[in-house]
Structures are given as structure tokens and as C-alpha cells.
PASEBA-1860 file (N, C-alpha, C; in nm, 3 decimals):
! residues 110
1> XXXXXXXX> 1.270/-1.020/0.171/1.137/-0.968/0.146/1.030/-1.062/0.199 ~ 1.052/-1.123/0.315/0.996/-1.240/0.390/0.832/-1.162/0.400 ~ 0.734/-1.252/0.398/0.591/-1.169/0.478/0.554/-1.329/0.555 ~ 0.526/-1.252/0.693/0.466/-1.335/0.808/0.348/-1.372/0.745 ~ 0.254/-1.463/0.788/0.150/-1.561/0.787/0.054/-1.424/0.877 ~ 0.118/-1.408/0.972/0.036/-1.319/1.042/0.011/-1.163/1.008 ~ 0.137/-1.128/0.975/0.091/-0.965/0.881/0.022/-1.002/0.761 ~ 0.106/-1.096/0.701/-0.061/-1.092/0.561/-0.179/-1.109/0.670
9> XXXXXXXX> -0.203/-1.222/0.726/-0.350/-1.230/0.799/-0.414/-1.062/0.794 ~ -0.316/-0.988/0.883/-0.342/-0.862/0.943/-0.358/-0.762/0.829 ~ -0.335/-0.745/0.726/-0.349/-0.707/0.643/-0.498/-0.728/0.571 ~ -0.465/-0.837/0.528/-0.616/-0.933/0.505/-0.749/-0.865/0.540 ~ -0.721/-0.871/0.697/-0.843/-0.856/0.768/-0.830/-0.659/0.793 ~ -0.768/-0.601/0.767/-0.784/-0.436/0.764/-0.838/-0.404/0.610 ~ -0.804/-0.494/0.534/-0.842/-0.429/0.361/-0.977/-0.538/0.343 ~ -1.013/-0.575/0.441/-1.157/-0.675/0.445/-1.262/-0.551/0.365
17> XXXXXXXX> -1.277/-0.489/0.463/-1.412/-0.371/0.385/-1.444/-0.335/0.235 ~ -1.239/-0.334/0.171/-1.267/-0.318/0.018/-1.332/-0.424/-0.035 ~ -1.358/-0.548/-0.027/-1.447/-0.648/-0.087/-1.357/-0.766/-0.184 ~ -1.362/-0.767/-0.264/-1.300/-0.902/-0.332/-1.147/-0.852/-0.331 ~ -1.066/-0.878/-0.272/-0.908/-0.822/-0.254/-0.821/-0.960/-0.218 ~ -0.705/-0.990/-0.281/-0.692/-1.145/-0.280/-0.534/-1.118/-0.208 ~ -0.450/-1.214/-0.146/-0.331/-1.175/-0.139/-0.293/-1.340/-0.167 ~ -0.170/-1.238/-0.272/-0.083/-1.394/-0.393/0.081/-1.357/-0.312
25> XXXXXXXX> 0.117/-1.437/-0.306/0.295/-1.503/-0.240/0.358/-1.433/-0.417 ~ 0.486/-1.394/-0.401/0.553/-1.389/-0.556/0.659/-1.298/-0.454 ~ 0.805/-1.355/-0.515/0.895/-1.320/-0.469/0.973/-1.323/-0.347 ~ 0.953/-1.383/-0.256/0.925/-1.359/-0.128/0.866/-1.263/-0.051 ~ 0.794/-1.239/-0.097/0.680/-1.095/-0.089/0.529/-1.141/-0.092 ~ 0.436/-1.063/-0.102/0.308/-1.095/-0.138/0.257/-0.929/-0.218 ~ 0.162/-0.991/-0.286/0.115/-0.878/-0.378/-0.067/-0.883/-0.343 ~ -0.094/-0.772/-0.326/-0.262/-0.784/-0.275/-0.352/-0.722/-0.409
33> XXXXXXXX> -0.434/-0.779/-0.448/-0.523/-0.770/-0.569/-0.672/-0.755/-0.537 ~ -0.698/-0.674/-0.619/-0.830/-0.613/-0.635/-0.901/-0.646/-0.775 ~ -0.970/-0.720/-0.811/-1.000/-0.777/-0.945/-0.888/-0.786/-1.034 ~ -0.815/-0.883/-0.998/-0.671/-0.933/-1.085/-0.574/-0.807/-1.124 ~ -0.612/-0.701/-1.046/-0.521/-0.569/-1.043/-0.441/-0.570/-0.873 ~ -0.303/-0.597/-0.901/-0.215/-0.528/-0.823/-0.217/-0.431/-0.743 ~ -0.272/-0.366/-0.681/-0.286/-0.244/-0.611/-0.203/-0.226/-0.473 ~ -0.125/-0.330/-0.419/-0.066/-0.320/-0.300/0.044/-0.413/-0.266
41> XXXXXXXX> 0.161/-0.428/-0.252/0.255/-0.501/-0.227/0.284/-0.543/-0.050 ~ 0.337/-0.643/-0.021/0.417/-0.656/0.147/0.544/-0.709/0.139 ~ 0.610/-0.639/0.176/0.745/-0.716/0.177/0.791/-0.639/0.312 ~ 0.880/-0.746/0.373/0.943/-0.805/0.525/0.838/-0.723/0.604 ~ 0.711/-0.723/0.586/0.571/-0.687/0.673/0.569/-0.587/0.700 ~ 0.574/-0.493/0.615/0.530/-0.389/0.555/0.466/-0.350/0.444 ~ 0.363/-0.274/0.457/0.246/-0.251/0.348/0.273/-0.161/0.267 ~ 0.292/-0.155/0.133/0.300/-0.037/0.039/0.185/-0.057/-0.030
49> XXXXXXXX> 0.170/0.098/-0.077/0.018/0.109/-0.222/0.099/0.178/-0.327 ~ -0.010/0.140/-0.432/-0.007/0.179/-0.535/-0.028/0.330/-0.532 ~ 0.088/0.391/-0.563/0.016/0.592/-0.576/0.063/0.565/-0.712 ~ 0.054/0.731/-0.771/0.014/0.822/-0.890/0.044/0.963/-0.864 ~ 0.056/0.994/-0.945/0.138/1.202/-0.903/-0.019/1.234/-0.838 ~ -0.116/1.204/-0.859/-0.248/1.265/-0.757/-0.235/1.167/-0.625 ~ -0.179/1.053/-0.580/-0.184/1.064/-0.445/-0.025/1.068/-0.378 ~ 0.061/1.087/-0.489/0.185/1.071/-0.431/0.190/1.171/-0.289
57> XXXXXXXX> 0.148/1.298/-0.310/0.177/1.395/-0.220/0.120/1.360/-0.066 ~ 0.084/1.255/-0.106/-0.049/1.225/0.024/0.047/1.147/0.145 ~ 0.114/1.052/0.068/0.231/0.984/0.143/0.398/1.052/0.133 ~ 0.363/1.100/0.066/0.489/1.266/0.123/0.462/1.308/0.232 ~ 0.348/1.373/0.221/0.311/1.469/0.345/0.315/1.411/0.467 ~ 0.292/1.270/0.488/0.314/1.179/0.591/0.428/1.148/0.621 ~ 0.562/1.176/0.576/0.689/1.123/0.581/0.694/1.000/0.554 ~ 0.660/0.894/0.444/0.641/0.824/0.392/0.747/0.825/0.244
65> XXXXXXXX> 0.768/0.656/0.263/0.925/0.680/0.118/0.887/0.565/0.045 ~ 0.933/0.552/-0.101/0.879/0.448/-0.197/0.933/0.301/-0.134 ~ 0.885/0.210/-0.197/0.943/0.079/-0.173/1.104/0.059/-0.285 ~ 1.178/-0.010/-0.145/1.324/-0.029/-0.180/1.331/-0.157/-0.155 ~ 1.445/-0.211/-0.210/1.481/-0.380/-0.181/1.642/-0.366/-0.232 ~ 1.712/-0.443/-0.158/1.820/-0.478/-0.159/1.867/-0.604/-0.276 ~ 1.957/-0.578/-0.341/2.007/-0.620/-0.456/2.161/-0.699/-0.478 ~ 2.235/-0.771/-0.526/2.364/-0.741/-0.501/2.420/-0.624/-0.558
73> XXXXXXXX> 2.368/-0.547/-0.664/2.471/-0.438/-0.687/2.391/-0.308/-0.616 ~ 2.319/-0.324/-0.467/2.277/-0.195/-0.440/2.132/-0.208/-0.405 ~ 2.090/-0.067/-0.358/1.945/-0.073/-0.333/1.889/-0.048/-0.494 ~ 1.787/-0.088/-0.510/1.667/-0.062/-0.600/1.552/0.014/-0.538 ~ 1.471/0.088/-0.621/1.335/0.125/-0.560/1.232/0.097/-0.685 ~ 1.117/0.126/-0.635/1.016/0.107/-0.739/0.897/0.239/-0.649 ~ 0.904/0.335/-0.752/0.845/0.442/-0.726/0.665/0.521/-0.730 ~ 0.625/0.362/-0.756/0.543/0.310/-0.816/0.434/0.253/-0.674
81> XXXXXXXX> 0.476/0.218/-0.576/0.461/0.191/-0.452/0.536/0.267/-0.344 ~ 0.475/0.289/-0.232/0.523/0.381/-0.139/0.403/0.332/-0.005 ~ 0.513/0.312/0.126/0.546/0.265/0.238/0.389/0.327/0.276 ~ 0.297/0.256/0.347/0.174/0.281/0.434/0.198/0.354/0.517 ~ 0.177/0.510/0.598/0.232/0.537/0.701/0.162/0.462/0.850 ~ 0.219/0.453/0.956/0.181/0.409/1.078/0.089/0.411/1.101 ~ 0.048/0.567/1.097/-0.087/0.635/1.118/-0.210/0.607/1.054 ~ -0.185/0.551/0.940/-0.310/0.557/0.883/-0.312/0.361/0.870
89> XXXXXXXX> -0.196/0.298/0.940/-0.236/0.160/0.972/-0.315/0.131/1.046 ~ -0.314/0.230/1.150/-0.367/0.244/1.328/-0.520/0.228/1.282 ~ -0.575/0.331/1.197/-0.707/0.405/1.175/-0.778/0.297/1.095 ~ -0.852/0.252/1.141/-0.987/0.171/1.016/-1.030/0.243/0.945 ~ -1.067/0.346/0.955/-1.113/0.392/0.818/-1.019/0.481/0.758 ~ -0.943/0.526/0.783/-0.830/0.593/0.698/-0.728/0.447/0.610 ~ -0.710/0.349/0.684/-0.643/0.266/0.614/-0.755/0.196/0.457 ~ -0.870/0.181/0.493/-1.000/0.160/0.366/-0.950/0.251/0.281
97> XXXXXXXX> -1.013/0.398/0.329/-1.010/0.475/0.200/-0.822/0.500/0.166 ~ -0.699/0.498/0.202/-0.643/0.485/0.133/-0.610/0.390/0.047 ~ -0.671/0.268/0.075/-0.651/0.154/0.003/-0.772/0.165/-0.113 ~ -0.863/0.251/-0.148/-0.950/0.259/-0.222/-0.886/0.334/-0.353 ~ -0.842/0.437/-0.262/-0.757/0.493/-0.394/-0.625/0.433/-0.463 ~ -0.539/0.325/-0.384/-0.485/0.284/-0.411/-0.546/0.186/-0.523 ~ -0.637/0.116/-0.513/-0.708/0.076/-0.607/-0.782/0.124/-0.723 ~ -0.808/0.274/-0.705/-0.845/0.367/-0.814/-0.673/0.389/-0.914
105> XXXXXX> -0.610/0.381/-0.854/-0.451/0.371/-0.930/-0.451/0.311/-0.996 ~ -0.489/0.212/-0.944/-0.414/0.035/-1.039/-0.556/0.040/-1.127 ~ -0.675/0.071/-1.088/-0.749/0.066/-1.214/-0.730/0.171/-1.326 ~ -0.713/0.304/-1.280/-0.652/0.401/-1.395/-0.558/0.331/-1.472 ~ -0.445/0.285/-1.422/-0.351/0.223/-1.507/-0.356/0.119/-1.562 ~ -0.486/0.046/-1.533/-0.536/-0.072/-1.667/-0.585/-0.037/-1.773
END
């Protein structure tokens, strides 16, 4: 669950617009925060958000799948996070506002 120096950077600097958004190391991963709320995970440099049954369908419809990690007895998932699609990495402003709502998640659920 390695994250490059340079995809966090890259990351960093695409979720710049949301405003105070922090990215913390934990696990061999990194976790990206929005006022001490969780809202976005990276692991082996790839971006997942935080959905909710109101945006789950959003990263369905994209062919988009939850975050998995390898275990010794097997894969795990956490359904709770789900894979950024390509497309909306590409886009500056589609990658903001999904990361806004991703952050409307993690604040509902505080």
C-alpha cells in the first residue's frame, strides 16, 4: 500500500482548491483530511473517496470498485471508499467537486 512522494504531491496539488486538506502517512498508505475528517485515502497511488448510498451510484456509473488490500488470509475491502475514476482525475474541476462531496460524507458521518 506504498504512496509515492510524487502522487501524494499530485494529489496535494489537484485537492488544493478544497482549502485546508492535510495528507497524514498511516499504514503504508496516506489518508487525506479535511478538518481532522478523513475524507480520502491513497494506497499504491491510487486515490479513493469517501462515498455514501447518495454518491455511491456516482462511482458505479463510472465503472469504479471499492478499495481492496491484500491480506494473508485473502483480499479485504472497505466499502466505505471507492477507487477515483480516471476521468474525473484528468478534469480540474470534476476532480474538486467530487472531492467536495467526498467531504460532505465524512462530515455527515461526524
Amino acid at each position: 500500500m506504498a504512496v509515492s512522494k510524487d502522487y501524494q504531491a499530485y494529489v496535494e496539488e489537484l485537492l488544493a482548491p478544497l482549502g485546508a486538506v492535510q495528507c497524514k502517512r498511516m499504514f503504508g498508505g496516506a489518508g487525506m483530511f479535511y478538518r481532522d475528517l478523513m475524507f480520502a485515502l491513497i494506497a499504491d497511488d491510487v486515490l479513493h473517496f469517501k462515498v455514501s448510498d447518495s454518491t455511491r451510484a456516482d462511482y458505479e456509473a463510472a465503472g469504479a470498485a471499492p478499495f481492496t488490500y491484500e491480506t494473508k488470509n485473502g483480499t479485504r475491502g472497505l466499502d466505505s471508499y471507492w477507487r477515483v475514476p480516471d476521468e474525473v482525475l484528468e478534469n480540474e474541476d470534476e476532480i474538486v467537486a467530487w472531492g467536495r462531496k467526498a467531504i460532505d460524507v465524512a462530515l455527515a458521518a461526524a
